[in-house]
C-alpha positions, -999 to +999 in steps of 0.1 A: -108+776+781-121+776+744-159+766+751-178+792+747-218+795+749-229+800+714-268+804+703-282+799+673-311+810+664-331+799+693-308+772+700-280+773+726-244+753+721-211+748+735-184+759+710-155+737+710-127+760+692-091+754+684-066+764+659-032+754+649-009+757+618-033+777+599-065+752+603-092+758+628-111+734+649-146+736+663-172+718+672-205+720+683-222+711+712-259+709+722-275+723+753-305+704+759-327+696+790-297+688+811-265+717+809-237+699+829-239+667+808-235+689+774-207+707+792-191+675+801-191+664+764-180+697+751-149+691+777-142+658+765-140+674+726-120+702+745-094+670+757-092+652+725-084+683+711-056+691+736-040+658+731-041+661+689-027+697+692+002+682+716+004+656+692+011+681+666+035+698+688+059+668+692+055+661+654+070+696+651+097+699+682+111+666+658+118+684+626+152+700+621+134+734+613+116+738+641+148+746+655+173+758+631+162+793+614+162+803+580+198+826+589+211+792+602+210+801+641+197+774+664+165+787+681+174+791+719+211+786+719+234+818+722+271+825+726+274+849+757+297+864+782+287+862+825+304+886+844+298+883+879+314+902+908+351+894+917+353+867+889+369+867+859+338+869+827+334+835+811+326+823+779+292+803+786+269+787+754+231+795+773+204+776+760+165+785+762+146+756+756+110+761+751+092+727+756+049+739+742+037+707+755+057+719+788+051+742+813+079+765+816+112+770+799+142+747+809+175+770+809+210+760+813+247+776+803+280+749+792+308+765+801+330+768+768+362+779+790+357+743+806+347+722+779+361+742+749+340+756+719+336+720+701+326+699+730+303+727+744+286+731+711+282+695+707+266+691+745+242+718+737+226+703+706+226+668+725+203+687+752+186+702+722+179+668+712+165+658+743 
């Protein structure tokens, strides 16, 4: 949690403090007669943060570079080979998709043996999309 108690002098605050892409956010709370109600405002700063910084997620999960890198790979999709016992190794495409405004990473493999290397392919970047 990014509140911190902060004093000033001979004053005592709640620091609100975030930062993302390079630009920090903070804001400053003050703790007067009555504690919980300044920590109840420095939470609601804390929230409105939360939702601009998921904002600013989704504005970025949108933009073709957020996924493709600079080499021309696609961030969380790999070529690979399962071998498992007493079957034949399989040509899978495994995708890692990191969701920040999600808890967790959703995984999944599209079996290129199955589908073929164009129709895999094309399948993966449509759950890319998603």
């Amino acid at each position: 949690m990014p509140i911190y108690d902060h004093k000033y002098g001979g004053l005592d605050y709640f620091r609100v403090y975030r930062s993302w892409a390079g630009k920090e956010y903070q804001e400053y709370v003050r703790i007067g007669d009555n504690r919980e109600a300044a920590r109840r405002e420095a939470e609601e700063i804390e929230k409105r943060l939360d939702s601009e910084y998921e904002i600013y997620q989704r504005e970025q999960a949108s933009l073709p570079g957020f996924h493709v890198r600079s080499d021309g790979s696609i961030r969380g999709l790999r070529r690979v080979t399962v071998a498992r016992d007493s079957r034949a190794p399989v040509d899978v495409l495994e995708l890692r998709i990191n969701v920040p405004w999600q808890k967790g990473v959703k995984r999944t493999t599209i079996s290129i043996a199955t589908h073929g290397f164009e129709e895999a392919f094309s399948q993966a970047i449509n759950k890319i999309r998603e």
